[in-house]
Each structure stands twice: as structure tokens, then as C-alpha cells.
Backbone atoms as SQL, in Angstrom:
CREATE TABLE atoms (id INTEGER PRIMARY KEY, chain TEXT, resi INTEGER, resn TEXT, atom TEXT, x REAL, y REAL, z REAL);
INSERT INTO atoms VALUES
  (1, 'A', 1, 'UNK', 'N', 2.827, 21.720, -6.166),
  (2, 'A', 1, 'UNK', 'CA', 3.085, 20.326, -5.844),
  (3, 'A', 1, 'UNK', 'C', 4.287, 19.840, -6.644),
  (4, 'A', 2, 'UNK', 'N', 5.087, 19.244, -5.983),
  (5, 'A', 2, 'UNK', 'CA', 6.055, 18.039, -6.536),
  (6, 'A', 2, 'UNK', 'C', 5.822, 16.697, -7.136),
  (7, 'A', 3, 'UNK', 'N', 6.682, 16.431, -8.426),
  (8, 'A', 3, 'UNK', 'CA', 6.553, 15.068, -9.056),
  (9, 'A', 3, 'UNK', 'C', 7.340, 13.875, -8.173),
  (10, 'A', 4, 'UNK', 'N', 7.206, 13.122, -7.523),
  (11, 'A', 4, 'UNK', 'CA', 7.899, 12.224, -6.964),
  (12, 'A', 4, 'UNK', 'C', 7.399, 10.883, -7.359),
  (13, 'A', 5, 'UNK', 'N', 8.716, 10.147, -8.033),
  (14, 'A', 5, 'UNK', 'CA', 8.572, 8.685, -7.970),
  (15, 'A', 5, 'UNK', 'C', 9.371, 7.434, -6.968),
  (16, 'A', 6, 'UNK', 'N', 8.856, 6.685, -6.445),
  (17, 'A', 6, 'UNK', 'CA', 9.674, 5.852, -5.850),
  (18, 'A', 6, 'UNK', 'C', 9.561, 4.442, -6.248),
  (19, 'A', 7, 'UNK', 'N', 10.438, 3.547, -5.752),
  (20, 'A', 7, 'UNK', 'CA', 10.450, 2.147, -5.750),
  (21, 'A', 7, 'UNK', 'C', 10.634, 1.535, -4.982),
  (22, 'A', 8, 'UNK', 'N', 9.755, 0.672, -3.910),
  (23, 'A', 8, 'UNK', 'CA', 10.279, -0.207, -2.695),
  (24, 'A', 8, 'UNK', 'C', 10.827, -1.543, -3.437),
  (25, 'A', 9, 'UNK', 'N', 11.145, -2.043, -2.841),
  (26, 'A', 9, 'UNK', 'CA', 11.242, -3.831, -3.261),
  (27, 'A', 9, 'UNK', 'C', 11.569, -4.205, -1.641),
  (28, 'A', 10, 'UNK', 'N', 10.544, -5.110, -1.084),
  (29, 'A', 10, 'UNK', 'CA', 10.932, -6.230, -0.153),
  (30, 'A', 10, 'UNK', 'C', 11.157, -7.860, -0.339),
  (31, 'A', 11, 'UNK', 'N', 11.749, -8.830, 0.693),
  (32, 'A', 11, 'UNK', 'CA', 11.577, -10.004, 0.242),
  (33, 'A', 11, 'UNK', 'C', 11.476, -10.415, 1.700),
  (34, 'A', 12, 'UNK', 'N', 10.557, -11.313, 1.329),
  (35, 'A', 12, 'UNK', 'CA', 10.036, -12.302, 2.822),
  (36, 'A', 12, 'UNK', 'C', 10.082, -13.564, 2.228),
  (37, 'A', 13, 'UNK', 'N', 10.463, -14.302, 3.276),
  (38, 'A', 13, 'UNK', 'CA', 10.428, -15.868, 3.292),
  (39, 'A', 13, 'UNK', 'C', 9.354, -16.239, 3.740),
  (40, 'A', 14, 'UNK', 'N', 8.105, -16.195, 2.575),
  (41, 'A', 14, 'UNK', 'CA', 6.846, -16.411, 3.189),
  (42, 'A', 14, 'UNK', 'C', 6.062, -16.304, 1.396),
  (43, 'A', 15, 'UNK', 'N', 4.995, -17.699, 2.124),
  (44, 'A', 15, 'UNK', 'CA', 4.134, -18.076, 1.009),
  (45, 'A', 15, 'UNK', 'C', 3.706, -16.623, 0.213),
  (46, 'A', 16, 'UNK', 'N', 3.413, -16.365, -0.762),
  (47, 'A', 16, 'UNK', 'CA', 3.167, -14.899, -1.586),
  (48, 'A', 16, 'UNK', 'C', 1.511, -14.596, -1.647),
  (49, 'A', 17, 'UNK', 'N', 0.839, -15.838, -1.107),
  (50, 'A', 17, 'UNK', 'CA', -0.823, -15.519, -0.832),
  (51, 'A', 17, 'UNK', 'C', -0.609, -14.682, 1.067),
  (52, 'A', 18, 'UNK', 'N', 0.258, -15.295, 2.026),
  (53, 'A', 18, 'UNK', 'CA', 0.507, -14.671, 3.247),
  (54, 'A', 18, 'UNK', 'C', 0.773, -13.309, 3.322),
  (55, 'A', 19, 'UNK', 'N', 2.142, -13.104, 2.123),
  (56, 'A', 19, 'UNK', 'CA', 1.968, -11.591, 2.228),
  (57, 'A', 19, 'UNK', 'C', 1.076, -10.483, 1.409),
  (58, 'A', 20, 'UNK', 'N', 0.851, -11.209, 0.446),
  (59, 'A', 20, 'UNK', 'CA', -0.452, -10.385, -0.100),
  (60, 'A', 20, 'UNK', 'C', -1.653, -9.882, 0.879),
  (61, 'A', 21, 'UNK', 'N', -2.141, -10.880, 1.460),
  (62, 'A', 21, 'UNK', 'CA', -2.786, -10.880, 2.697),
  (63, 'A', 21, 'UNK', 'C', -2.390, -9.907, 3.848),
  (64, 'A', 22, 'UNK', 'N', -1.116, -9.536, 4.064),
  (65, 'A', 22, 'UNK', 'CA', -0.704, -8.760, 5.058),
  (66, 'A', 22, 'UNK', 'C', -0.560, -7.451, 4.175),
  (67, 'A', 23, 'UNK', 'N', -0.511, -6.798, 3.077),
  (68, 'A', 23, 'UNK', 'CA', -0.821, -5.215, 1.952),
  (69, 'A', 23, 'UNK', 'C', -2.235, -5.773, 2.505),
  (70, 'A', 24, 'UNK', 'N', -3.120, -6.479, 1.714),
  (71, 'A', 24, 'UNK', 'CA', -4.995, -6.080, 2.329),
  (72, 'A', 24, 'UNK', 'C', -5.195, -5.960, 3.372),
  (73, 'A', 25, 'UNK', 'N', -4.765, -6.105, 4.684),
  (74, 'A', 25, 'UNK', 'CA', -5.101, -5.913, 5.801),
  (75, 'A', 25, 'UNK', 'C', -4.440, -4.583, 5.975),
  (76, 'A', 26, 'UNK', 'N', -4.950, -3.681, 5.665),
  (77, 'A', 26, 'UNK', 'CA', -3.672, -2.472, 6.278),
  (78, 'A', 26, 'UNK', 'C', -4.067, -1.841, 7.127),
  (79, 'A', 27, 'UNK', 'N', -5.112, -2.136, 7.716),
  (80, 'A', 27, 'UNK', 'CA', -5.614, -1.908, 9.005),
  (81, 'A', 27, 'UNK', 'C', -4.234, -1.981, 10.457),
  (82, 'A', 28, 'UNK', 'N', -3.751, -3.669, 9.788),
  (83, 'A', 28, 'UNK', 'CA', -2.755, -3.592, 10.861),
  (84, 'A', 28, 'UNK', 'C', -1.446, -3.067, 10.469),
  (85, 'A', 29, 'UNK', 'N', -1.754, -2.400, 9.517),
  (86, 'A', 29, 'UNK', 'CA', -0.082, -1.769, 9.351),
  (87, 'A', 29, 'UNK', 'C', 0.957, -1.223, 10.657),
  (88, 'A', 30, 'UNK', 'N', -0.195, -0.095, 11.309),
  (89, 'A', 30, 'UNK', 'CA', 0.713, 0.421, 12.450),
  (90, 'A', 30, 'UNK', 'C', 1.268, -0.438, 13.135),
  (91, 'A', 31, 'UNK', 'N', 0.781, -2.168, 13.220),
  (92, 'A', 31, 'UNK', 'CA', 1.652, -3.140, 14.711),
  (93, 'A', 31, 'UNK', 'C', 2.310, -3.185, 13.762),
  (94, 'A', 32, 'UNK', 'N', 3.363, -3.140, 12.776),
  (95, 'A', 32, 'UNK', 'CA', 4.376, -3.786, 12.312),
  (96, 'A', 32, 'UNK', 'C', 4.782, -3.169, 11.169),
  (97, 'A', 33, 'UNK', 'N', 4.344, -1.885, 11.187),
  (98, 'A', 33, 'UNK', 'CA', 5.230, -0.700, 9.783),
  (99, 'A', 33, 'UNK', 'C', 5.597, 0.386, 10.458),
  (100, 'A', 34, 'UNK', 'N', 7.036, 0.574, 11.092),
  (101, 'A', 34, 'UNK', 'CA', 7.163, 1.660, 11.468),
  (102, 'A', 34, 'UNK', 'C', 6.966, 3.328, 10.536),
  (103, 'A', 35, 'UNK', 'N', 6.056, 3.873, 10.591),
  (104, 'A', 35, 'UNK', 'CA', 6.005, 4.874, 10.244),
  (105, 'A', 35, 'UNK', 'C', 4.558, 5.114, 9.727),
  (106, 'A', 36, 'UNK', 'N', 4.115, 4.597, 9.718),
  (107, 'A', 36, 'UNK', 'CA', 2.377, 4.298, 9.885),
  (108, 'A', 36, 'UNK', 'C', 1.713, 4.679, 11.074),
  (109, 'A', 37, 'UNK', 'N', 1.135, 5.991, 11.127),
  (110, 'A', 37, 'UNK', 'CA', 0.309, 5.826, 12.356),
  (111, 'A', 37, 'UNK', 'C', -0.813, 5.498, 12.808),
  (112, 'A', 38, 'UNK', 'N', -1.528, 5.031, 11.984),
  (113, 'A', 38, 'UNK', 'CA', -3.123, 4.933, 11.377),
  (114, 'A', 38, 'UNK', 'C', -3.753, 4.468, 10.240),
  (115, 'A', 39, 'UNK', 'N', -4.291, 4.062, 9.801),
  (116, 'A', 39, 'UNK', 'CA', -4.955, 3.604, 8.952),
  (117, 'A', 39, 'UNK', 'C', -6.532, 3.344, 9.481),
  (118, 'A', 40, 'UNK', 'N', -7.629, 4.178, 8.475),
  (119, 'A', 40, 'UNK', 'CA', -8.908, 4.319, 8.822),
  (120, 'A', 40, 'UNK', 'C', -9.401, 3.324, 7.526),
  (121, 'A', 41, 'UNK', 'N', -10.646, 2.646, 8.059),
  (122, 'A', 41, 'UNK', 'CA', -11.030, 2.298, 6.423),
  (123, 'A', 41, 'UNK', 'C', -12.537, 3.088, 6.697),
  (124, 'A', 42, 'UNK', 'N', -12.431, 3.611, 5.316),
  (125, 'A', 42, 'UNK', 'CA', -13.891, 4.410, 4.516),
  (126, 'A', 42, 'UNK', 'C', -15.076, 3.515, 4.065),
  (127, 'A', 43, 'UNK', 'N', -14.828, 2.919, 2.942),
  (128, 'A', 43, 'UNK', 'CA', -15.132, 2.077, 2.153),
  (129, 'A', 43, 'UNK', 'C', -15.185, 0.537, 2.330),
  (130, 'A', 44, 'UNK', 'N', -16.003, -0.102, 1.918),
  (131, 'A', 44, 'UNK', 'CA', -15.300, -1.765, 1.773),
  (132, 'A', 44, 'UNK', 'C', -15.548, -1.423, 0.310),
  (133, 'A', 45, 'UNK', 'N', -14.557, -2.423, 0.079),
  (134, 'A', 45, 'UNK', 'CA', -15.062, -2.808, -1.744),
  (135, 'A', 45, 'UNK', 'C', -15.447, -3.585, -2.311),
  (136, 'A', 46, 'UNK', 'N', -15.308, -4.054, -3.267),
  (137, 'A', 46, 'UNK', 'CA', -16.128, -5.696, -3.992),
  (138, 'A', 46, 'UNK', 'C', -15.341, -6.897, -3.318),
  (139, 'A', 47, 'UNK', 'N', -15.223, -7.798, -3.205),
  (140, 'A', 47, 'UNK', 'CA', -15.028, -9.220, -3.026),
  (141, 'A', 47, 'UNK', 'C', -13.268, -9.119, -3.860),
  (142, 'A', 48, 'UNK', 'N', -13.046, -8.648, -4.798),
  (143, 'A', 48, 'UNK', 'CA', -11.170, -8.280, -4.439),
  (144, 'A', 48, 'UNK', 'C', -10.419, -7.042, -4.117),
  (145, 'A', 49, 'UNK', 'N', -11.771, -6.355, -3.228),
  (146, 'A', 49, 'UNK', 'CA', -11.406, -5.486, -2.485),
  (147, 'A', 49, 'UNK', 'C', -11.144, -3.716, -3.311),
  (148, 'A', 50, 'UNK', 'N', -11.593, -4.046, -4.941),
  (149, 'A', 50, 'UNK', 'CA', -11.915, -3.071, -5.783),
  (150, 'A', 50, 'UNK', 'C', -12.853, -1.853, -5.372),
  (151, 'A', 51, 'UNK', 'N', -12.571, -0.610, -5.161),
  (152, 'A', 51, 'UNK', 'CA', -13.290, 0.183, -4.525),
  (153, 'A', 51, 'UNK', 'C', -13.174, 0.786, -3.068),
  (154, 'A', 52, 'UNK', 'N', -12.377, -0.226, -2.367),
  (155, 'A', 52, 'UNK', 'CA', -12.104, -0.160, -1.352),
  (156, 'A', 52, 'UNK', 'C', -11.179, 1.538, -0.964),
  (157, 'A', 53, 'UNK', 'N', -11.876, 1.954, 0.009),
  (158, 'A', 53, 'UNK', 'CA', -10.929, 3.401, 0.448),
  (159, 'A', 53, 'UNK', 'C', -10.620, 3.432, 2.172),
  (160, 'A', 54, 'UNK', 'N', -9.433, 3.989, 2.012),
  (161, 'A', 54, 'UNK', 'CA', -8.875, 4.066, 3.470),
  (162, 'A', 54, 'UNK', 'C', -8.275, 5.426, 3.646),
  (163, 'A', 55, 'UNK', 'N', -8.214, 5.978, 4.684),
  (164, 'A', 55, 'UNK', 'CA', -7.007, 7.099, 4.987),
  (165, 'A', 55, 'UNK', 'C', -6.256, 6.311, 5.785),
  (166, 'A', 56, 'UNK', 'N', -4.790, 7.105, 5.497),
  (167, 'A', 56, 'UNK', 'CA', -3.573, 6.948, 6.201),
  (168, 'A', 56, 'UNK', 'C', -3.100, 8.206, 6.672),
  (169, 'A', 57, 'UNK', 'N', -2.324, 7.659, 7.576),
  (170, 'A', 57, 'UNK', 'CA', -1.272, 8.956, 8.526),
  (171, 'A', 57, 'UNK', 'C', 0.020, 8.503, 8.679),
  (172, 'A', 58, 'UNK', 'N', 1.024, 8.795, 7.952),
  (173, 'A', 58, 'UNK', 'CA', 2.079, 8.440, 8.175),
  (174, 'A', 58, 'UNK', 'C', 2.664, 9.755, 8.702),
  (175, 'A', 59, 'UNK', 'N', 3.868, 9.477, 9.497),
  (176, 'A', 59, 'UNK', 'CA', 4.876, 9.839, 10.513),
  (177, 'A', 59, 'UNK', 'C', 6.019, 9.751, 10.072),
  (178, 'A', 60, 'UNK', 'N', 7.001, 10.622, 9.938),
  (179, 'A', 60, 'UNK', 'CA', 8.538, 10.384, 10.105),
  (180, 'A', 60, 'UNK', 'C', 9.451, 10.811, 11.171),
  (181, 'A', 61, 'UNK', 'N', 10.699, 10.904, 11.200),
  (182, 'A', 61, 'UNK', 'CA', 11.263, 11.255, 12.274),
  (183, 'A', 61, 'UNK', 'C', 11.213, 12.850, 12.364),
  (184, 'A', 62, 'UNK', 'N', 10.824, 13.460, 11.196),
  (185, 'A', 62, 'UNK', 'CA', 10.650, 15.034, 11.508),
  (186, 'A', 62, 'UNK', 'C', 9.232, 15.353, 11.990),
  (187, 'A', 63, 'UNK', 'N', 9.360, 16.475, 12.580),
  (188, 'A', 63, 'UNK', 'CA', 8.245, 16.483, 13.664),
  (189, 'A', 63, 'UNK', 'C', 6.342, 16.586, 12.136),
  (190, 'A', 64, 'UNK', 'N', 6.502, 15.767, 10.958),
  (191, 'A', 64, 'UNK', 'CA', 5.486, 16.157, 10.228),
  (192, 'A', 64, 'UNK', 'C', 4.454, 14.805, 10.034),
  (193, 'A', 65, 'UNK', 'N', 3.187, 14.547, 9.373),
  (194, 'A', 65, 'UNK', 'CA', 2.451, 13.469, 9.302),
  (195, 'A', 65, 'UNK', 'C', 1.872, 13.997, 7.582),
  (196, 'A', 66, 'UNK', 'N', 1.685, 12.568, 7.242),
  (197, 'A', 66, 'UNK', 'CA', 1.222, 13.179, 5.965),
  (198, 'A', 66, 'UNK', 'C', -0.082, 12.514, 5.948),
  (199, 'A', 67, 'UNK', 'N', -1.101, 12.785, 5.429),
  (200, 'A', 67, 'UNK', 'CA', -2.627, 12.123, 5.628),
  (201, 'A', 67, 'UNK', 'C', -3.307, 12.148, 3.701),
  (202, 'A', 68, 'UNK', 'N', -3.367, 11.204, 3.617),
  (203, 'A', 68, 'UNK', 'CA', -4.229, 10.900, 2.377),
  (204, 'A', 68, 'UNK', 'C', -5.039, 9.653, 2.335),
  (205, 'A', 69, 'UNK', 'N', -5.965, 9.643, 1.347),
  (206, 'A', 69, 'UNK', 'CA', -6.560, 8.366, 1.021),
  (207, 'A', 69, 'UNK', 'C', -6.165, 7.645, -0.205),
  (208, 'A', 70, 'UNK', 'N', -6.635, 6.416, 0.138),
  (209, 'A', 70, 'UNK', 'CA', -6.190, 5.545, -0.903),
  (210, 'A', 70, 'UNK', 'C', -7.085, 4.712, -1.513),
  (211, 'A', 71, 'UNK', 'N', -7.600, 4.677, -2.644),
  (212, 'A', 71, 'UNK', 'CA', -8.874, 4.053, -3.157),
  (213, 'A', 71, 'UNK', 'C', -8.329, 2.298, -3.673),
  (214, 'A', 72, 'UNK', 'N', -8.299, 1.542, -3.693),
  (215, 'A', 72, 'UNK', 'CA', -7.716, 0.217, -4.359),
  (216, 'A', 72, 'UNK', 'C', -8.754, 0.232, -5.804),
  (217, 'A', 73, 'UNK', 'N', -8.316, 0.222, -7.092),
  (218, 'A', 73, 'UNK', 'CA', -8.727, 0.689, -8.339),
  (219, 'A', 73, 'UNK', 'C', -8.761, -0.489, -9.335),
  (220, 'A', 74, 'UNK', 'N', -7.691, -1.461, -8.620),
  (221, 'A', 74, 'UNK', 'CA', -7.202, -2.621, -10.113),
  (222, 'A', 74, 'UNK', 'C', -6.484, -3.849, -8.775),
  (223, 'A', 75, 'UNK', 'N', -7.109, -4.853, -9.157),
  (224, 'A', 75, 'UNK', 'CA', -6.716, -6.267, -8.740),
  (225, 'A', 75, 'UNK', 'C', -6.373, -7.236, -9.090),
  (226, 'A', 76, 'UNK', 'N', -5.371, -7.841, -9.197),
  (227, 'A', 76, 'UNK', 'CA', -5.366, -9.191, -10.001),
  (228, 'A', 76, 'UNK', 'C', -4.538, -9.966, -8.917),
  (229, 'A', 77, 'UNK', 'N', -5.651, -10.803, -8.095),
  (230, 'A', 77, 'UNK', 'CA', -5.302, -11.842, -6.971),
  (231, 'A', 77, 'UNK', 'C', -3.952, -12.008, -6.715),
  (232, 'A', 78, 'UNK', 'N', -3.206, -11.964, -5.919),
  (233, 'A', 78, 'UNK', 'CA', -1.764, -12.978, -5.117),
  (234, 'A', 78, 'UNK', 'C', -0.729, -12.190, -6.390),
  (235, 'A', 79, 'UNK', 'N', -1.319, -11.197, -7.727),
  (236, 'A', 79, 'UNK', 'CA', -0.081, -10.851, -8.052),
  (237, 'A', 79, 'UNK', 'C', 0.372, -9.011, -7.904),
  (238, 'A', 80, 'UNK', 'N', -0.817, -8.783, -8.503),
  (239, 'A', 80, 'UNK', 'CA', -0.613, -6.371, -7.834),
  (240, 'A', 80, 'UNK', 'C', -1.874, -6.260, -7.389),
  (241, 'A', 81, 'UNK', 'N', -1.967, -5.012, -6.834),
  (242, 'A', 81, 'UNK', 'CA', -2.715, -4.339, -6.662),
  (243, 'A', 81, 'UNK', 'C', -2.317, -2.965, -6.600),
  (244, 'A', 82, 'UNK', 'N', -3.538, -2.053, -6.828),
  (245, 'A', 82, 'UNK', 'CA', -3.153, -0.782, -7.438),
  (246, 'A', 82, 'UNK', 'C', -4.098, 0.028, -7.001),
  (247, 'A', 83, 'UNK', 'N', -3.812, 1.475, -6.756),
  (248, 'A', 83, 'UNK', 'CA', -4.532, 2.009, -5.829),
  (249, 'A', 83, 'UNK', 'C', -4.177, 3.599, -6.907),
  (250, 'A', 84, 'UNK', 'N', -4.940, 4.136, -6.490),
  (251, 'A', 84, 'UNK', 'CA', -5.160, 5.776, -6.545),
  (252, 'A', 84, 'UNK', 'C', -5.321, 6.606, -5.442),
  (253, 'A', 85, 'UNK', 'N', -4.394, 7.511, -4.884),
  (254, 'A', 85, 'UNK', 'CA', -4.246, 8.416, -3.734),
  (255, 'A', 85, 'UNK', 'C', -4.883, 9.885, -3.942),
  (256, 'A', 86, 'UNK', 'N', -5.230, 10.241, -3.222),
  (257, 'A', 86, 'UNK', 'CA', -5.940, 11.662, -3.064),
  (258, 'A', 86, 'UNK', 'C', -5.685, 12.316, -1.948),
  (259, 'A', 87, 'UNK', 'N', -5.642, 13.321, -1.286),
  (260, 'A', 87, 'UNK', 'CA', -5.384, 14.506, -0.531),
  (261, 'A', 87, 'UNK', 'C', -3.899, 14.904, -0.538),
  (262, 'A', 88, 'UNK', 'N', -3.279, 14.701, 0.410),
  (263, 'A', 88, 'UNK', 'CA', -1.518, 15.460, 1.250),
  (264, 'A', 88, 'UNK', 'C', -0.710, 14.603, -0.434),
  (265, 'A', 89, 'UNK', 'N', -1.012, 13.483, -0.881),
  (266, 'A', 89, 'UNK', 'CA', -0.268, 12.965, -1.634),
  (267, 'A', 89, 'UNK', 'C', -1.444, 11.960, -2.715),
  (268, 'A', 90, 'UNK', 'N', -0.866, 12.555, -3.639),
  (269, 'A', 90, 'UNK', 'CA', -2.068, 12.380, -5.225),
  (270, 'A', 90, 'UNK', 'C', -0.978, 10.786, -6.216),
  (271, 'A', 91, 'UNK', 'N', -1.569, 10.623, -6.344),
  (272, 'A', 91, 'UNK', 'CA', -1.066, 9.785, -7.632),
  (273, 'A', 91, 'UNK', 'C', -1.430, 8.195, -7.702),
  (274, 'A', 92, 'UNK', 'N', -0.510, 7.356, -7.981),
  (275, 'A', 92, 'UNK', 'CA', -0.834, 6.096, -8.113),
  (276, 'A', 92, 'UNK', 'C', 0.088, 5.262, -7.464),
  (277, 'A', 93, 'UNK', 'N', -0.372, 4.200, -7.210),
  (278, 'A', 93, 'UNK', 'CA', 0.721, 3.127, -6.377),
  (279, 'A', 93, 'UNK', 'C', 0.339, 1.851, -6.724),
  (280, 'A', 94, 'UNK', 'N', 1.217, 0.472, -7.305),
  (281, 'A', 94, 'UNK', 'CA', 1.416, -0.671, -7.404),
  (282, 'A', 94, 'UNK', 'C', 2.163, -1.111, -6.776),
  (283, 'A', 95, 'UNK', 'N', 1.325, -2.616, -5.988),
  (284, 'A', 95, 'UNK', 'CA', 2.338, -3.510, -5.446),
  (285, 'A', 95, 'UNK', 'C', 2.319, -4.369, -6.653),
  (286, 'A', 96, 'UNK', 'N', 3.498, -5.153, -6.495),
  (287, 'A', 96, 'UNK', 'CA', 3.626, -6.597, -7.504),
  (288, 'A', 96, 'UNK', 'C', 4.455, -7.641, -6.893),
  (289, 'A', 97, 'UNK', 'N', 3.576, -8.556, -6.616),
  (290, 'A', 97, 'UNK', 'CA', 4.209, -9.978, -6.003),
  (291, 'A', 97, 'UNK', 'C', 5.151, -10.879, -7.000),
  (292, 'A', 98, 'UNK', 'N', 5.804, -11.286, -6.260),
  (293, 'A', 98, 'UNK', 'CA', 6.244, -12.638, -7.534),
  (294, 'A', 98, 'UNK', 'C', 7.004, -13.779, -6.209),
  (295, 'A', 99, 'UNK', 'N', 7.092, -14.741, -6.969),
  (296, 'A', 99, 'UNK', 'CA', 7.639, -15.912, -5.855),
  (297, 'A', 99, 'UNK', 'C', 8.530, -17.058, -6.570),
  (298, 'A', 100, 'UNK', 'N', 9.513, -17.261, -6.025),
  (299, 'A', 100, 'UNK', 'CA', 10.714, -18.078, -6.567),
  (300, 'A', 100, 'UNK', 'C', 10.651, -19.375, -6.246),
  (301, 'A', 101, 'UNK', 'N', 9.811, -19.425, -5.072),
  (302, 'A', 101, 'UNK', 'CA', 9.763, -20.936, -4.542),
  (303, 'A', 101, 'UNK', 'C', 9.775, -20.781, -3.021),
  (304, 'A', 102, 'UNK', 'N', 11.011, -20.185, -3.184),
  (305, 'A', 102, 'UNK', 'CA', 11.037, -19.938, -1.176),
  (306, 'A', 102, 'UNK', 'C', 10.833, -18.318, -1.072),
  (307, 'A', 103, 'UNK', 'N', 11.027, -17.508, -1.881),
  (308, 'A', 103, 'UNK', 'CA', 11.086, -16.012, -1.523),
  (309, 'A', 103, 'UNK', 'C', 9.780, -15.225, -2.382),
  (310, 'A', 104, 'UNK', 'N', 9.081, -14.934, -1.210),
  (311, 'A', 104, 'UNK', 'CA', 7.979, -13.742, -2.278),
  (312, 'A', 104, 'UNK', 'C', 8.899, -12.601, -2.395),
  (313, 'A', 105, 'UNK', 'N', 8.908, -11.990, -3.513),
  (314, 'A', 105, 'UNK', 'CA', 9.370, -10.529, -3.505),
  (315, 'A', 105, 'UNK', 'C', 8.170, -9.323, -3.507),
  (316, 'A', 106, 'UNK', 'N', 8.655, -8.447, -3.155),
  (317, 'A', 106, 'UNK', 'CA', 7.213, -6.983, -3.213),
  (318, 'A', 106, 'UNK', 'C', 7.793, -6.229, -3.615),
  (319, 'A', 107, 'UNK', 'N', 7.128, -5.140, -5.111),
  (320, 'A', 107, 'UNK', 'CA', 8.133, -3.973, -5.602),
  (321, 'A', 107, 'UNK', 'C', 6.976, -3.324, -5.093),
  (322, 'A', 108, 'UNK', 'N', 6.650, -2.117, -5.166),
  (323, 'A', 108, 'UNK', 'CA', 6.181, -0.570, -4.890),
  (324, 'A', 108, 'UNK', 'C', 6.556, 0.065, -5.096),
  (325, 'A', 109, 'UNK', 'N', 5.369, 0.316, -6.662),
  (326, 'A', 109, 'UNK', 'CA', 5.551, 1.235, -7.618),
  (327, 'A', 109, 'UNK', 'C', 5.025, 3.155, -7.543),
  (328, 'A', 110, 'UNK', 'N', 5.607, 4.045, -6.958),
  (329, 'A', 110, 'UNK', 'CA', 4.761, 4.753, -6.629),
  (330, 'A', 110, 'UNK', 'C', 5.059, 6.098, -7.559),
  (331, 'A', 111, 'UNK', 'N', 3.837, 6.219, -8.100),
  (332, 'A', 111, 'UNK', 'CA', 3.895, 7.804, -8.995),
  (333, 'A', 111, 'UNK', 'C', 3.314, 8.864, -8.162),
  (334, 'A', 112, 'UNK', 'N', 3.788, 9.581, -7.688),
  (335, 'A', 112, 'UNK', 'CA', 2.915, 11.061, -6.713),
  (336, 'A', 112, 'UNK', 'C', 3.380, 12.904, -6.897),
  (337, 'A', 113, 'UNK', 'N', 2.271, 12.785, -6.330),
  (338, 'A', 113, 'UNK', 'CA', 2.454, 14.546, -6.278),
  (339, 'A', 113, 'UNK', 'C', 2.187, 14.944, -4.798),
  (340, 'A', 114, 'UNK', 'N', 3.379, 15.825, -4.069),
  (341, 'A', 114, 'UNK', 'CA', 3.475, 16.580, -2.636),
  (342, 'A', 114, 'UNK', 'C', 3.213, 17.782, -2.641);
């Protein structure tokens, strides 16, 4: 396996409880994340969604899919959430919100192994 780290950062012009709300739902990822093909949920979790497990299937333009789960591990409301991955891709992942007034930003913090 490979060490891979990445970093997303997005910004939406949108309240930072809206898009928080749209990472917990990742059910609907596939209508509106290209490269998502699926998302199963396993698990529910506690009331901030602690415990919670899902598989994913992501897709790229090469003919491959990668499939792992994702446990949600650590919560702290409208600002990260943090997850632990297991199968095709191992490691850890943080989102972190923040909001300026008019702009939520989203980083995605991701530590893994391929």
C-alpha cells in the first residue's frame, strides 16, 4: 500500500449549517458529486451522527472504482467532522467548516493508504 495525503478546499455562498448538512447527507452525493457512484449506509449513529458507517464507490475517468467504508469517529457540530476509512482505502479524513459572513469554506483533510 501507498501513503497518500490530500487537501480539498471548497467555497460556497451558502449558510455553513446548509453545507454541513449537504457532507451528512452523503447519501445524495451521487446527484451532485461527479465521481461518486454510490453511497450505501451500514450504520446509523448517535444523534451527531458518531458511529455512523457507509460504503462508497467512487469512479474516475479510468476504466477503475474504488470501494471503502467510512465510519464518522469525531463531531463537533457546523465545524469538522472526521471519519476513519477501511477497505480499497484506509486512513483518516477531516472536513472543517469556517464562515466569513457570506462564504462557508470546506478543507478536506485526507491521510490514506492505496
Amino acid at each position: 500500500m501507498a501513503d497518500y495525503e490530500f487537501v480539498t478546499i471548497w467555497r460556497f455562498n451558502a449558510p455553513q449549517e446548509k453545507v454541513r448538512d449537504l457532507i451528512f447527507h452523503c447519501e445524495d452525493w451521487p446527484e451532485w458529486w461527479p465521481g461518486v457512484e454510490k453511497v450505501e449506509k451500514l450504520k446509523d449513529g448517535d444523534a451527531n451522527h458518531v458511529g455512523a458507517i457507509h460504503r462508497y464507490t467512487w469512479k474516475s475517468k479510468l476504466p477503475y472504482r474504488l470501494i471503502f467504508q467510512m465510519e464518522t469517529t469525531r463531531v463537533e457540530p457546523v465545524l469538522w467532522i472526521e471519519g476513519r476509512a477501511i477497505g480499497e482505502l484506509q486512513g483518516v479524513g477531516r472536513w472543517q467548516l469556517s464562515n466569513d459572513g457570506e462564504t462557508t469554506s470546506v478543507r478536506y483533510d485526507s491521510r490514506t493508504k492505496i
